[in-house]
C-alpha positions in Angstrom: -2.9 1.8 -12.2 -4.3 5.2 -12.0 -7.5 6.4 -10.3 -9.2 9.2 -10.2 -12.2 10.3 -7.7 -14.4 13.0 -7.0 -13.9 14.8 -3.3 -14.6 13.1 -0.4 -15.9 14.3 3.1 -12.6 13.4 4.7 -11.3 16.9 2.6 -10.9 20.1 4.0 -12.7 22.7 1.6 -10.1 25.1 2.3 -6.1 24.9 3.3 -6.1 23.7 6.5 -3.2 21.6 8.8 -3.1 18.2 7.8 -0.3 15.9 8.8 -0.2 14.7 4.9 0.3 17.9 3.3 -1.6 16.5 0.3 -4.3 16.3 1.9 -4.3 19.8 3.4 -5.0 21.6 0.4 -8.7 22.9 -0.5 -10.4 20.1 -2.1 -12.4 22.5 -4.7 -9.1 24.0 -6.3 -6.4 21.5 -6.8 -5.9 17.7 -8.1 -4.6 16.1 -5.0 -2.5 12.9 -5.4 -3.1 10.2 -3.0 -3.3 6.4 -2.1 -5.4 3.8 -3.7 -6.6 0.1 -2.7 -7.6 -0.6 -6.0 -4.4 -2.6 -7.1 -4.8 -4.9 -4.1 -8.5 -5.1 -4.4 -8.2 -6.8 -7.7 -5.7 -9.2 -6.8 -7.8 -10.3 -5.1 -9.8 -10.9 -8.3 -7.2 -12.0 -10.1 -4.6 -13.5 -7.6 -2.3 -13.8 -10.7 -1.4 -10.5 -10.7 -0.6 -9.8 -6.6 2.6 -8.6 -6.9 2.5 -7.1 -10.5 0.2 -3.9 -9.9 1.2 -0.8 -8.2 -1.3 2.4 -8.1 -2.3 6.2 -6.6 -5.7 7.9 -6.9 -6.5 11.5 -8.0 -9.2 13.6 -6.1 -10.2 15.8 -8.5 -12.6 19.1 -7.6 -15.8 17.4 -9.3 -18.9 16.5 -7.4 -19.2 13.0 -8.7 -17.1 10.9 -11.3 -14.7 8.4 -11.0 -12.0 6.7 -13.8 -9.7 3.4 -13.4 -6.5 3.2 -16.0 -4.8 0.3 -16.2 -1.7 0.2 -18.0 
């Protein structure tokens, strides 16, 4: 499972020490992989499939949007 999300407040808007070097890169000007609760979250939906979903999240440089992929 993918996800993709706009920046959050938690990012720096330029490069900046971070002790996840993901995470230390300017929000506005790069794709920054990162970790996602969503596989867990809908186990707990659909308890069926604990153990069957991994996934990572995408901050992208947008304002406001937000995409799930399941595959």
């Amino acid at each position: 499972m993918t996800t993709i999300h706009d920046i959050t407040n938690t990012q720096t808007i330029l490069d900046a020490p971070h002790k996840d070097l993901r995470r230390a890169r300017a929000c506005g000007m790069s794709l920054i992989p990162t970790t996602t609760g969503s596989a867990t979250a809908i186990t707990h939906i659909f308890p069926e499939l604990k153990g069957k979903l991994n996934g990572h999240a995408i901050r992208v440089p947008l304002a406001n949007a937000s995409l799930t992929d399941c595959v």
